[in-house]
C-alpha positions in Angstrom: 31.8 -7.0 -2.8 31.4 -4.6 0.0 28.6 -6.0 3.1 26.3 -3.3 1.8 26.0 -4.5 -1.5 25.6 -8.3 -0.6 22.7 -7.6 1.1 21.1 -6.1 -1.8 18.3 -7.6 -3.9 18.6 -8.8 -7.6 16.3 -6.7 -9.6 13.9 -7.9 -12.3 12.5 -5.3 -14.7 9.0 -6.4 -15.8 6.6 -8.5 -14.1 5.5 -10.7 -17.3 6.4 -14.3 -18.4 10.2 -14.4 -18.3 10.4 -11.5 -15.3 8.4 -14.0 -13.2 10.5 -17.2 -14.5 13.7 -15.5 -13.7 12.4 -14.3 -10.4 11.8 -17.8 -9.5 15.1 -19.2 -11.4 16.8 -16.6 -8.7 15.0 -17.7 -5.3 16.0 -21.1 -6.1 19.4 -20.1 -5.9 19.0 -18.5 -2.7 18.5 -14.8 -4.1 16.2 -12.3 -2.9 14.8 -11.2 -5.9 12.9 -7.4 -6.3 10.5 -7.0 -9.3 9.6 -4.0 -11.1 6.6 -3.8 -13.4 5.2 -0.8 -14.9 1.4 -1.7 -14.5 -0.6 -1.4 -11.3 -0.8 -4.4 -10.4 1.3 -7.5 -11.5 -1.0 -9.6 -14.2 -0.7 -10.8 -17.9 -3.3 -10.2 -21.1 -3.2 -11.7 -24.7 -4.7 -15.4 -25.5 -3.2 -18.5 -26.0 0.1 -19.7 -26.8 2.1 -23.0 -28.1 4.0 -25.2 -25.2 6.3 -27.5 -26.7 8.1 -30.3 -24.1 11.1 -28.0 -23.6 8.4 -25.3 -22.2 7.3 -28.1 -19.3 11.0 -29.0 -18.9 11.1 -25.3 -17.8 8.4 -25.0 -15.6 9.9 -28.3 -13.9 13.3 -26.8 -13.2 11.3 -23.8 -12.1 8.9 -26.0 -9.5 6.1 -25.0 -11.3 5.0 -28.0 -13.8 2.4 -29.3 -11.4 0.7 -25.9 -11.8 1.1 -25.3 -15.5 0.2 -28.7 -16.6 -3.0 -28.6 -14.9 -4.2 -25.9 -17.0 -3.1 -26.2 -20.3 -4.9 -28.4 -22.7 -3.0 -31.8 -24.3 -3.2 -31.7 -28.0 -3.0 -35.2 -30.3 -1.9 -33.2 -33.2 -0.2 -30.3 -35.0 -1.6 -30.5 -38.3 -1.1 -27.9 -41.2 -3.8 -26.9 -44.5 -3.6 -25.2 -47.1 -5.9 -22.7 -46.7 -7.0 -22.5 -50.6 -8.0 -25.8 -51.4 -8.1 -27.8 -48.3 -4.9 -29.8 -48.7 -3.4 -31.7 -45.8 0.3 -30.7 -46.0 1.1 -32.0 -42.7 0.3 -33.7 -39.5 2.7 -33.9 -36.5 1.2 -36.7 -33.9 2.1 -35.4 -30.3 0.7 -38.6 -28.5 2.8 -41.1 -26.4 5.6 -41.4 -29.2 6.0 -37.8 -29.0 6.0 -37.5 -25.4 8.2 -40.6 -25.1 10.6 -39.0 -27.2 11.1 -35.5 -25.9 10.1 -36.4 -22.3 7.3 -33.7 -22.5 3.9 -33.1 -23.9 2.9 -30.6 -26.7 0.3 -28.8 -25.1 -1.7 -25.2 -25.7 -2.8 -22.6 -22.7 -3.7 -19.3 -21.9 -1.1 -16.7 -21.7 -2.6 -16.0 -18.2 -2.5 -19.4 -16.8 1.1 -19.7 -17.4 1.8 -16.5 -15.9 -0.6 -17.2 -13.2 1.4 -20.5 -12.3 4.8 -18.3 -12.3 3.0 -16.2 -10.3 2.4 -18.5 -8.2 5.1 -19.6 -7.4 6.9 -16.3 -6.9 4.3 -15.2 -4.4 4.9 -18.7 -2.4 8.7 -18.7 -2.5 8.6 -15.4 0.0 11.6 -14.3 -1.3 10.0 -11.8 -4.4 8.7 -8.2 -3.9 6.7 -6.7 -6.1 7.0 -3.0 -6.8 4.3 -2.1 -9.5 3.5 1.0 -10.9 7.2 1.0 -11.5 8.2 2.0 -14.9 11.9 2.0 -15.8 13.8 5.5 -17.1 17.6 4.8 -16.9 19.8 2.6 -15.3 23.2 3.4 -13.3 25.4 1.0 -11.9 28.9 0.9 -10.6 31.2 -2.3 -9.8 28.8 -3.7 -7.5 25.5 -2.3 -7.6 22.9 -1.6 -10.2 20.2 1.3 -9.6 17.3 1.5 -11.5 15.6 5.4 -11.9 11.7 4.6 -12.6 9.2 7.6 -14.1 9.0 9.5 -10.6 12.3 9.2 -9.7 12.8 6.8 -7.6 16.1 5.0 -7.1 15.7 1.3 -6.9 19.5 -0.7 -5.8 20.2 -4.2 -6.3 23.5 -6.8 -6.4 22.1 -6.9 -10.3 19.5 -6.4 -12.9 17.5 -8.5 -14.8 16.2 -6.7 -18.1 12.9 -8.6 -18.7 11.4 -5.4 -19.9 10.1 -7.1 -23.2 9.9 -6.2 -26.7 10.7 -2.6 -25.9 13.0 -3.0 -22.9 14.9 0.1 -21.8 17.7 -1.8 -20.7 18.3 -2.9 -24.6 17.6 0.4 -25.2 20.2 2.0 -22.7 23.0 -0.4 -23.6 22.3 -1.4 -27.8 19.9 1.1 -29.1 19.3 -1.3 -31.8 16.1 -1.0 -34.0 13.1 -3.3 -34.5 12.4 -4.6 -37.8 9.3 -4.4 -38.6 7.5 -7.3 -41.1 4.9 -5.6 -42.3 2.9 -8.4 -40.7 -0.1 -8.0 -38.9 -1.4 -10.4 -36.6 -5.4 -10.5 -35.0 -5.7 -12.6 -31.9 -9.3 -13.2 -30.3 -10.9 -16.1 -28.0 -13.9 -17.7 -29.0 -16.4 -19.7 -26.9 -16.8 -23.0 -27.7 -20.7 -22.7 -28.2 -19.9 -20.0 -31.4 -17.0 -22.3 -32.8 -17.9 -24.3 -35.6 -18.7 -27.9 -35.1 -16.2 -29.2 -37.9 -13.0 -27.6 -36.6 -13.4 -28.6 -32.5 -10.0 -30.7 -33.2 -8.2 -30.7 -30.6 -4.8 -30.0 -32.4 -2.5 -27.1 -33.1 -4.0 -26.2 -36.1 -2.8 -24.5 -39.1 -4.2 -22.7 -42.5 -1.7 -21.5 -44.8 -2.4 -19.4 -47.9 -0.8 -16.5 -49.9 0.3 -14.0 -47.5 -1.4 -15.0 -44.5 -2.5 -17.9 -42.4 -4.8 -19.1 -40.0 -4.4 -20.6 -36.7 -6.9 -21.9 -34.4 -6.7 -24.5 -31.0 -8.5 -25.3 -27.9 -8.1 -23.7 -24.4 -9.0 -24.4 -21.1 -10.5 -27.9 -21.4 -11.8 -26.6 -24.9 -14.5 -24.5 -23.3 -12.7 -22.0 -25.7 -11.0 -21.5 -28.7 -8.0 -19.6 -29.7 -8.2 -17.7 -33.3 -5.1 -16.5 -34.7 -5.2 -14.5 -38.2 -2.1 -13.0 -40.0 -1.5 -11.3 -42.8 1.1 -9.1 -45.5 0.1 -5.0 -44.4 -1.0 -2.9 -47.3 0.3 -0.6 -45.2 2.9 0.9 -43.7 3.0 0.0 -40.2 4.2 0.6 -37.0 5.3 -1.7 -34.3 2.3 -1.6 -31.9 -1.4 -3.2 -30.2 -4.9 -1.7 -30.6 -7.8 -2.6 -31.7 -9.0 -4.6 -34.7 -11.5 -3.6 -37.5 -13.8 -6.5 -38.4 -13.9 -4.9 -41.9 -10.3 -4.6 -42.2 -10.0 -8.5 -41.6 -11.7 -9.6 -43.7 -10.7 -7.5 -46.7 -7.5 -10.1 -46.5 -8.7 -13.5 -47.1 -10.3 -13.3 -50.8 -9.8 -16.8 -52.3 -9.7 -18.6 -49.0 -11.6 -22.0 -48.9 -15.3 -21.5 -47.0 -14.3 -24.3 -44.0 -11.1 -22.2 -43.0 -12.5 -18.4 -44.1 -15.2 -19.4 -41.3 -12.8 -18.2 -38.8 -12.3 -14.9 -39.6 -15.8 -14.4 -39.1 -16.4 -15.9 -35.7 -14.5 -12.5 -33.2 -16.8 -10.3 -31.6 -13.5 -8.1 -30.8 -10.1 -8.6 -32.3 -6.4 -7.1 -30.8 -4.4 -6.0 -33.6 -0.4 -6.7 -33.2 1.6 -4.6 -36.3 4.5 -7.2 -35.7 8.2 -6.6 -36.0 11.4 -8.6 -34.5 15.2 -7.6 -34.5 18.7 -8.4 -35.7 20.1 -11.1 -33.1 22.7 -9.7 -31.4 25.7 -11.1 -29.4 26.2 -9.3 -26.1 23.4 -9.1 -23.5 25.2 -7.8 -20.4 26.7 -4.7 -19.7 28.3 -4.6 -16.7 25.8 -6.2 -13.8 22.9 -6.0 -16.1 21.8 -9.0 -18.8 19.1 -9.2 -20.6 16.0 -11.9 -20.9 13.6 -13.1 -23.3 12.0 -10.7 -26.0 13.9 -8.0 -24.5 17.3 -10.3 -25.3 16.0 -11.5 -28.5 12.3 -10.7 -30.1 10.6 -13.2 -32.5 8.3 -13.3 -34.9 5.7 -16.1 -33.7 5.9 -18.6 -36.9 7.9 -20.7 -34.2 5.5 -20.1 -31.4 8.4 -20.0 -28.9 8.4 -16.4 -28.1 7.2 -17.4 -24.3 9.0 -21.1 -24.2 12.2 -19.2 -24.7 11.7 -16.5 -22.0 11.1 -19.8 -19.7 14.5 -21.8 -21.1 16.4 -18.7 -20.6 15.7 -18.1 -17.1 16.2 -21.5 -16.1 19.6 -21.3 -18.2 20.4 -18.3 -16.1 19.8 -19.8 -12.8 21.2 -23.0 -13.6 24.8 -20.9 -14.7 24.8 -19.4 -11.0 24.5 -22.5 -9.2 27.4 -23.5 -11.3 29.3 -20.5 -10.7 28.3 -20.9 -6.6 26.4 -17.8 -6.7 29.1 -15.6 -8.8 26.6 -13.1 -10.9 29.3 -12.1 -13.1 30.5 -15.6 -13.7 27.3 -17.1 -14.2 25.9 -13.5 -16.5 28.5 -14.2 -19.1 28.1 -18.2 -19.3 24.0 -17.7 -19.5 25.3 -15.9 -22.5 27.4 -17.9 -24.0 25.0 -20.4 -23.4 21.7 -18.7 -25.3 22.7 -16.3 -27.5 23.5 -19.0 -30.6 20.4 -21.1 -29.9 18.1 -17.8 -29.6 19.3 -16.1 -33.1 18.2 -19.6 -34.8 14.8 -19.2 -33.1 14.5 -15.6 -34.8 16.3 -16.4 -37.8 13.8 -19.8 -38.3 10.6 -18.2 -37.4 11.7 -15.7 -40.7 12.3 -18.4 -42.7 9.0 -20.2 -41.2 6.8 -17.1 -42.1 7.7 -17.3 -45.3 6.8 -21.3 -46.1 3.6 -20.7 -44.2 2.9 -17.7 -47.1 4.0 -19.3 -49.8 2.1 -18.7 -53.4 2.3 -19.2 -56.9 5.2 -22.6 -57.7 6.9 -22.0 -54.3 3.7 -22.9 -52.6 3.5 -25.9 -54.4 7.0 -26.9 -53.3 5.9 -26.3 -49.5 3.4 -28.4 -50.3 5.4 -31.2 -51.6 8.1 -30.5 -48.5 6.2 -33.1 -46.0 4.3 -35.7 -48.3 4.8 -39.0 -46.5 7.0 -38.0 -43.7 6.7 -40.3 -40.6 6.3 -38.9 -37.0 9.5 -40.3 -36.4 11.3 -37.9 -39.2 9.5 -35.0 -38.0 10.8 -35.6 -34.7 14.4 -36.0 -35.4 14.1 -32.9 -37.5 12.6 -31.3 -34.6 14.9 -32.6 -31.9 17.2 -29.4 -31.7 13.8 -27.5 -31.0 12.1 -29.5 -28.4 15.2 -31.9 -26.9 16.7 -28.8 -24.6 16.1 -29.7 -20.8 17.9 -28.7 -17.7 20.7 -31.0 -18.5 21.9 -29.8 -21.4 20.8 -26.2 -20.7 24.4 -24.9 -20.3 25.8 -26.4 -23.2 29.9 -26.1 -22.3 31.3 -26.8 -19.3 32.1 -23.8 -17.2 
């Protein structure tokens, strides 16, 4: 590589979740590491998400689990209902036999406190820029440099790219022009305060309703001072892949026949996002030259896993682990991150299908779901969830190099 081009940064596009992880996977492989997010200023929105243990074994290998643990919120449970008549179909303990087991906690957070302790970390590392306002056009690259043409046309250079560019990343789009598949899904996400959420669901589990076409979800955040409401449902519609704003009356018009203890929390929002959601086929190549793709840019999920963010975080640790092995050789250490995820990322999409569909079960089949789990133990639920939760630094690469 010629002197000029050594010199050059590693470029991230998109400041969110994984662009941060993979910014800090990169510094602690002694990269200088430019990001480049479209919005003003570098920050996340949504509500809360899942953590499962693999999730803190990320944020360890990042040097961030200090951070993220002390704002996320340590549930006992995972527990599943069904949402007509009340029926426990199954409970998931996530105590000390959990923990013990995995060598992590099952915990629930804020999108933006898990962003905010990648951020973090970034900002301390002094070895991240942040170029925002930034919003990537095209990409060119050569044999050893990649430049990035954002909205105004400017040219931003690096040793590589980093497409972190999310669900509609233009670096997927450049390379696979692939399209999304749309469910015909929706999904309404809100935060509640704790004094308007009802006394007889403050359970401090993962929590889950699941009726004919549609569930609900609800869980604590932030030391339970609020709750996270999660309603989904089959469109009558036609829809489009997209956020904006909820209709209270539409809402509601989708959860006739729903028992009065779990129909409560449709009715608690003040303000609802709407997400029309969509995922797409997995593919098998991610980088094209000095470019690879990350997270839901790589590989978009439904949520019915609720790993969309935990595998953003595995892959950049997965990335930076391949270039320590590969002493700092990006297109060395690009193809074995592939090799690496691409398998274990199509059974997250591929699962969270199948998962969608037991969570909306009706008619016989819903009876079979809930037959599925009767008088499991803990300790079957964790074996059948070891390939899930039991990924950690160590095993991250999978092969040798």
């Amino acid at each position: 590589m010629p002197a000029s081009s050594a010199t050059l940064p590693v470029l991230v596009a998109g400041g969110g979740i994984g662009g941060l992880a993979a910014a800090l996977a990169l510094v602690r492989q002694g990269q200088r590491v430019t990001v480049l997010e479209q919005a003003a200023e570098i920050g996340e929105i949504g509500a809360g998400i899942q953590l499962g243990p693999n999730a803190f074994h990320a944020f360890d290998a990042l040097g961030v689990g200090n951070r993220a643990r002390a704002r996320a919120v340590y549930t006992d449970e995972m527990v599943m209902h069904d949402a007509l008549d009340e029926t426990l179909v199954g409970r998931i303990p996530t105590g000390e036999a959990f923990r013990r087991r995995f060598g992590n906690p099952y915990a629930v957070i804020h999108r933006v406190d898990v962003h905010q302790s990648l951020l973090e970390g970034a900002q301390e590392s002094g070895r991240v820029e942040f170029r925002t306002g930034t919003r990537v056009e095209r990409i060119e690259q050569d044999e050893h440099s990649v430049t990035v043409i954002d909205a105004a046309g400017r040219r931003h250079r690096g040793r590589a790219l980093i497409g972190a560019d999310g669900v509609r990343s233009v670096l997927r789009q450049q390379y696979v022009g692939d399209p999304a598949r749309v469910t015909g899904h929706v999904v309404y996400r809100a935060v509640v305060e704790q004094r308007d959420f009802p006394a007889d669901l403050r359970w401090n589990a993962a929590s889950i309703w699941v009726g004919p076409n549609c569930h609900l979800v609800h869980y604590p955040l932030r030391g339970g001072a609020q709750y996270n409401v999660v309603v989904t449902f089959h469109s009558r519609e036609a829809e489009t892949w997209g956020v904006r704003e909820g209709s209270r009356d539409e809402v509601q018009s989708y959860f006739e026949g729903i028992c009065p203890r779990a129909r409560q929390l449709i009715d608690l929002p003040r303000s609802w996002k709407r997400w029309a959601t969509a995922d797409r086929e997995p593919i098998g190549q991610w980088t094209f030259g000095r470019s690879t793709l990350l997270g839901d840019a790589a590989h978009p999920t439904t949520q019915y896993l609720a790993q969309g963010a935990c595998m953003a975080l595995e892959d950049a640790v997965t990335l930076g682990e391949a270039l320590r092995v590969h002493g700092g050789d990006l297109g060395a250490a690009f193809a074995h991150y592939q090799r690496a995820r691409v398998a274990r990322t199509a059974r997250i999409v591929l699962s969270a299908r199948e998962m969608g569909r037991l969570y909306h079960a009706k008619g016989v089949e819903r009876l079979v779901r809930n037959e599925l789990w009767k008088g499991r133990t803990p300790e079957r639920f964790y074996d059948a969830l070891e390939w899930l939760y039991g990924w950690n630094v160590g095993n991250c690469l999978g092969e040798t190099p």
